[in-house]
Residue, then its C-alpha position, 0 to 999 in steps of 0.5 A: x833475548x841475551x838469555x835465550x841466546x845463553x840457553x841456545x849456545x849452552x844447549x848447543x855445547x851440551x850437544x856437542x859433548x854429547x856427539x862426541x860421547x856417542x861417536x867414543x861409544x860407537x868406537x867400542x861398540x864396533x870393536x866389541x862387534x869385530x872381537x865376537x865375531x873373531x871368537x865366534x869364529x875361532x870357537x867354531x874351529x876348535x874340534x870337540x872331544x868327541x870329535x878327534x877324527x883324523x888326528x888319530x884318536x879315533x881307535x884305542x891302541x893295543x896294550x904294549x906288553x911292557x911287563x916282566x914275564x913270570x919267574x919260574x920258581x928257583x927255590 
């Protein structure tokens, strides 16, 4: 009877490790569920390369004439 006693509370104390293991996992699980969810998120509001409306790069600029017009010849 003694043994059965050892063996029931030992299985009882390896339960509690064991619940108190779980709930630590749960805990990261849920955390790891609310950070890809936020990035889920945050992707889905990033605007691709291809889709720059509004933001003004929809049309090329005109070429800004910055150069130097051509000497006439002096010699």
């Amino acid at each position: 009877m003694l043994r059965l006693n050892n063996k029931i509370e030992n299985l009882m104390n390896e339960l509690e490790k064991v619940k108190k293991e779980k709930d630590g996992l749960d805990s990261n699980l849920t955390g790891f569920e609310s950070a890809s969810k936020d990035l889920d998120t945050l992707l889905r509001s990033q605007r691709s390369d291809k889709n720059k409306k509004g933001l003004g790069y929809s049309v090329v600029p005109p070429l800004a004439q910055v150069y130097s017009p051509l000497k006439k010849n002096m010699s």
